[in-house]
N, C-alpha and C positions, 0 to 999 in steps of 0.2 A: 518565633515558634520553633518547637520542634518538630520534623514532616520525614514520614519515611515514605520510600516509593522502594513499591514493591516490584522486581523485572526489570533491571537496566538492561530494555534491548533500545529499538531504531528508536522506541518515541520515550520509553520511561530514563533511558540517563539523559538526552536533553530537558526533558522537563527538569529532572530531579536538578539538575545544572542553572538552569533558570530561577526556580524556588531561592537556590543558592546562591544567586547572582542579587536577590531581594532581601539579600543581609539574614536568610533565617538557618539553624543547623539543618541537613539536610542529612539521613542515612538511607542508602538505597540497598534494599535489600535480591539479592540474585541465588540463584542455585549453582552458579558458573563459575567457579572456583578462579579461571582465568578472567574472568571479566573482574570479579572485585577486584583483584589483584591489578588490572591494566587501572581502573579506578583509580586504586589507591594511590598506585605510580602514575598521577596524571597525566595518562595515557590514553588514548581514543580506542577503543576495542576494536571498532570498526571503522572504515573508511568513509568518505563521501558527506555526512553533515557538515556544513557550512560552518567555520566560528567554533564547532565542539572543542575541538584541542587545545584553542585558545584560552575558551573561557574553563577547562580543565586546569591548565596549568595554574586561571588566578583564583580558582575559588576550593582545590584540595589542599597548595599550601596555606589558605588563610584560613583552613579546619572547617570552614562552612558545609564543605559537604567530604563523605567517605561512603566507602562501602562493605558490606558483610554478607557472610550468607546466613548470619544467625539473627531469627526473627527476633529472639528472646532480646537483642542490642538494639534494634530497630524498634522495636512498637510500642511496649510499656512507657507510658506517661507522653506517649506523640500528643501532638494537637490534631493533628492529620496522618492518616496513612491515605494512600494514592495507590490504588492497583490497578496495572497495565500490560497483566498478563494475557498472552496470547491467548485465543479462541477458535478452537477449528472445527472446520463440520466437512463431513464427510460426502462420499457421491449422490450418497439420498437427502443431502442439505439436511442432517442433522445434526447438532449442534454439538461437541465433543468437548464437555464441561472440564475437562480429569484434569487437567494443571491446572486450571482454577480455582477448582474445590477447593485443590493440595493447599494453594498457597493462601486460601479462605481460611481453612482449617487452622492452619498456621498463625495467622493474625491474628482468630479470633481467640485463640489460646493465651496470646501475649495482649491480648486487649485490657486498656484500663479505660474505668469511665472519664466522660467529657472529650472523647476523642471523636473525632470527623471522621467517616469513612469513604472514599468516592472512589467510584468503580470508573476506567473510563475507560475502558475495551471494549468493545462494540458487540452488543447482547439483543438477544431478542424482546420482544418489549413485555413485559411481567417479569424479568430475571432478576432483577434489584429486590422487588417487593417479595416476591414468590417464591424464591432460590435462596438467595443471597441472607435475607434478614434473615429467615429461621433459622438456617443455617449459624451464623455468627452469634444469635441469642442462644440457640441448643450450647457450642461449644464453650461459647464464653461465659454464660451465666448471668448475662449484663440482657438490659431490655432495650432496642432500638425507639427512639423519640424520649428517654428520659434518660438512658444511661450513658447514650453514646446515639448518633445522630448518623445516617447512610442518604447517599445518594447517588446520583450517575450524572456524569459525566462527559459528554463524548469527546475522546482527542478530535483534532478537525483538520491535522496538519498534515503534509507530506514527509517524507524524509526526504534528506536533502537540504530543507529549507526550514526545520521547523523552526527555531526562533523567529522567522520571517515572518511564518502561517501565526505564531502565537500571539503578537501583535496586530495582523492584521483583523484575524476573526472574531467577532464574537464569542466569549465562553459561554456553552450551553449547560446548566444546570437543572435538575431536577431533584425533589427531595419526597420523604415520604411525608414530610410533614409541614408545615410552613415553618416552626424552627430549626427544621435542619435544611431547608432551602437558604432561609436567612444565614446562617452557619457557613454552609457552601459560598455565599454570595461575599460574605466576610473574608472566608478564607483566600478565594480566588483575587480579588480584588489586592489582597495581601501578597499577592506572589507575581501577578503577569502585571505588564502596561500592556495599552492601546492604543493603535495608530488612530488618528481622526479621519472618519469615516462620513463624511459625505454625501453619500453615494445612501446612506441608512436613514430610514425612515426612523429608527432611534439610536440612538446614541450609542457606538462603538462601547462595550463593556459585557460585565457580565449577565447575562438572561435566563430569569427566573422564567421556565416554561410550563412552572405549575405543578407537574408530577413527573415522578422517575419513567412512568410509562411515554410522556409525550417527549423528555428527552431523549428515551431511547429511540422513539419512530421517528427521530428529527435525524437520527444518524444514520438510519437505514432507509429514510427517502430519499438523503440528498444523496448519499452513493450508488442508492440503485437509481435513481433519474437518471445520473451518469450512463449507466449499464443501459439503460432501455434507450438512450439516447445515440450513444454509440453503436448497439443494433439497430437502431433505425438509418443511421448514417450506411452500416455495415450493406443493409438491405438496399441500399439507393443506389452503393458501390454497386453490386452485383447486378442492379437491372442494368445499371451503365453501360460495363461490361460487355452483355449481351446487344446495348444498342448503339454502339460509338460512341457515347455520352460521354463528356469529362465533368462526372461529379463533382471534384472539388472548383471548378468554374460555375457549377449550380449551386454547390453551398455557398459560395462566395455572395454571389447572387440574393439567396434567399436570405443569409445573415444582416445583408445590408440595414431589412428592414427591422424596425428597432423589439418586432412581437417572432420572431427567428432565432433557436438557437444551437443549429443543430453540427454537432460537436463532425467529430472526422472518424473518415474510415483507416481501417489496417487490420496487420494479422494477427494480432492478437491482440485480448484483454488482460494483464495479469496484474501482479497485485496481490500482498496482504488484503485489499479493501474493495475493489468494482468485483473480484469477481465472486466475492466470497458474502457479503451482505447481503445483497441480494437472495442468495440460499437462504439467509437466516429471516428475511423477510417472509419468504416461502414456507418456512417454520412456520410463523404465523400465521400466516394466508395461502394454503393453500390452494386457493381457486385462483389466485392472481395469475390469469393465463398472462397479458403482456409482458408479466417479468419474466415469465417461463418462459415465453419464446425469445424475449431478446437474450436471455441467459444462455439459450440454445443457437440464437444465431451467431454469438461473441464466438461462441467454443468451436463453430464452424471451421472459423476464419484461417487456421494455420493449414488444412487440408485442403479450405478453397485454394489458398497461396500457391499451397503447392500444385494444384491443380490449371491455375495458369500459368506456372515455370512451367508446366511439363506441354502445354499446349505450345506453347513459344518456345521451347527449347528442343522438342524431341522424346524420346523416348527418353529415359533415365536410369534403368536399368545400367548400368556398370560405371556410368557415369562418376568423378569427383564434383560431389555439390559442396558450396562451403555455404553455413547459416552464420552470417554474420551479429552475432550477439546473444549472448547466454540471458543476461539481466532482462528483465519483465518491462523497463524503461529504460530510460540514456542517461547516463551519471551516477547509476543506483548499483551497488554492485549486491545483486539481488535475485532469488529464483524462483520465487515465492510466486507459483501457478505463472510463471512464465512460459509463453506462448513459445520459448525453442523446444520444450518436451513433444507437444503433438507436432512444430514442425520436423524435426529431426525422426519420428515415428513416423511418420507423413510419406518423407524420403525414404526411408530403410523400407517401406511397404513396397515401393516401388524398383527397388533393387538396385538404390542408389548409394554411393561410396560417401557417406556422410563425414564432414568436417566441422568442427565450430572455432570460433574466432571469439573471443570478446578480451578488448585492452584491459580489463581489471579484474580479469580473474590467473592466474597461472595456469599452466600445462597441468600441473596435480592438481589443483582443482578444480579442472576441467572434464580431465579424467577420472576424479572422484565423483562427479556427475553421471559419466557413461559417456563422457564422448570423448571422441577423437582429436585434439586440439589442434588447431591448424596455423600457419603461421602465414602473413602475408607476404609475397613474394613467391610464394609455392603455387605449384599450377594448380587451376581448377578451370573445370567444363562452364559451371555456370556456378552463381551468388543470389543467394537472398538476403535481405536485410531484414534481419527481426530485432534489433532492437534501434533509439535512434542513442544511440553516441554520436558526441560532437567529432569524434576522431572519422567516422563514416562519411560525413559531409564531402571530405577529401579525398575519398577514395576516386580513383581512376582506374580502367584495362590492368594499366603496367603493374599495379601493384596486385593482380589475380593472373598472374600470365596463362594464356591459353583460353581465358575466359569468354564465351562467346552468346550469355543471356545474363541477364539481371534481371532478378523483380525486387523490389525498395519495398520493403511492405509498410514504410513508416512516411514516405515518399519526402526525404531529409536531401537527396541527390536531383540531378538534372541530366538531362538527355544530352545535353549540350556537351555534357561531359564524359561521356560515353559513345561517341562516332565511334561506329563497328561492328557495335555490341547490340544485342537481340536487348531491347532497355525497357520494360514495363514497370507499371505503378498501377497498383490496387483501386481501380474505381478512375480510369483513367479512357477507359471506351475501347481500347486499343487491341484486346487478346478475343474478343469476338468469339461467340458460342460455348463458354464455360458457365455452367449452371451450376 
């Protein structure tokens, strides 16, 4: 086949790399003038996926796959195009279509009939059917279910691992018709394997889930279950807190039993995907108070944090604090609604000398964020940990000299390791009377 993907970022060049790994042409089409070009020089644009660089290297010299930013190269006569353009929504969770349009409009211009279209960037649920098709039959001329065939898809992976994730989970499919579900089902089956699963009531592969609407609510329940789940963990931390309780010995606890599943606390949500879904859920549903409030207790969590360094450390005011970690998770070199913005906000309210630390970003682009880069070995009063890097695990006193509080907000360290140190963790019982 021929298959273009639309947006080589974190999830559309490993797919598009994957397709390509399945023997088919593969062209991905980007706006990013540097990104085709690292492409085309089988080159990784970005850091951190797993196998990317490798399977770069064997599948641009074998022609199977390239990339452009000219749709007109990419889309005419595809079997497939695959769009994975980003999706943002705003502080009143509404949904900020405009670089998707763009690259709709696009498509739909270079569209020839018998092609597959499948959206698989996480949309509120009517977007496929509602948005998307009129749209592509206005510009293109062609009629969706006879001319050309639309569906959604959700990515399901992490970055980091997705060839891992792609394997392991079930591909979710939705279509507007039953031909262009069958169509999806063809195509996908054409391009990923599947690990044997077990563990599944059916059979590891692709899942026909009826319509593009129930595909798309399959994408935006299991991330916000995440979200509501982790505020609820979040909420369990904070009664702890206030009563000596060491939560994570009561999760432990409650998980044991096999109808338990309730995820961990810290200080922050962030994320392309927990923290952003969930809004778009809210699109939908706006009376959905649970998602609202765990969305609202998530967003707490970096000023709770900071709220119990300052109970345990002291006043803060002129203080050197360093926030150990820029990226939203540990391995991800990533900022995307990362919880160091409000804690780093958090501190400067308080009158504190704010520093950040994270091993994979540079001093410029740390500073190209707004902060102050800090390096270890340089004194600081006291440390947070906001993200968990494996490199944190190791930290010790000697490598913060002067340092005389800790709070772990990812709770990746141990007290044992820390004799001297004012040592706290989020939901650990121990900071007493912070609401």
């Amino acid at each position: 086949m021929k298959i273009a993907v639309v947006a080589l970022g974190k999830i559309g060049l490993p797919l598009a790399v994957q397709f390509a790994s399945r023997g088919h042409e593969v062209i991905g089409v980007d706006v990013n003038e540097r990104v085709v070009a690292d492409v085309n020089a089988a080159r990784e644009p970005f850091p951190g996926e797993a196998h990317l660089q490798e399977k770069l290297s064997e599948f641009v010299p074998s022609g199977n796959l390239r990339a452009t930013t000219d749709y007109s190269d990419a889309v005419p006569r595809a079997d497939a195009v695959v769009v994975v353009v980003p999706l943002f929504v705003d502080d009143d969770a509404k949904p900020e279509f405009g670089w998707m349009e763009s690259a709709t409009r696009s498509l739909a211009t270079h569209l020839t009939p018998g092609t597959l279209v499948s959206y698989e960037t996480t949309l509120p649920v009517g977007t496929t059917r509602n948005r998307w098709k009129p749209l592509i039959e206005e510009v293109s001329g062609l009629k969706e279910g006879t001319d050309f065939h639309l569906v959604f898809s959700p990515e399901r992976v992490l970055t980091g691992r997705v060839f891992r994730d792609l394997r392991a989970y079930p591909k979710l499919v939705g279509g507007l018709s039953d031909d262009g579900a069958a169509a999806a089902i063809d195509f996908y089956n054409a391009v990923l394997e599947f690990d044997d699963r077990p563990d599944l009531d059916r059979q590891n592969g692709v899942w026909d889930l009826g319509s593009a609407e129930a595909a798309e609510l399959a994408k935006l329940a299991e991330t916000t279950f995440r979200d509501v789940n982790i505020g609820l963990a979040n909420q369990y931390a904070r009664f702890a807190d206030r009563h000596g309780i060491d939560v994570h010995a009561v999760i432990d606890a409650c998980n044991s039993q096999p109808y338990s599943h309730i995820h961990r606390p810290g200080i922050a949500v962030g994320g392309h995907c927990i923290p952003v879904y969930p809004r778009l859920y809210l699109w939908n549903d706006p009376d959905a108070t649970i998602v609202r409030a765990a969305r609202e207790a998530n967003a707490s969590m970096p000023e709770y944090a900071i709220a119990l360094l300052e109970v345990a450390h002291g006043a803060l005011k002129g203080a050197r604090v360093v926030v150990l970690g820029a990226s939203y998770r540990g391995g991800v070199k990533e900022t995307a609604f990362s919880g160091v913005f409000a804690t780093v906000e958090a501190l400067r309210a308080r009158g504190a000398m704010v520093f950040v630390h994270d091993p994979m970003f540079t001093d410029a682009e740390l500073d190209a964020l707004g902060f102050a880069p800090y390096h270890l070995g340089e004194p600081a009063a006291a440390a947070i940990i906001q993200a968990d890097h494996d490199e944190y695990r190791g930290l010790r006193p000697a490598d913060i000299p002067g340092v005389t509080t800790l709070v772990d907000g990812r709770r990746i360290t141990s007290a044992e390791d820390w004799v001297g140190v004012t040592y706290r963790v989020i939901g650990e019982g121990s900071f007493g009377g912070v609401h």
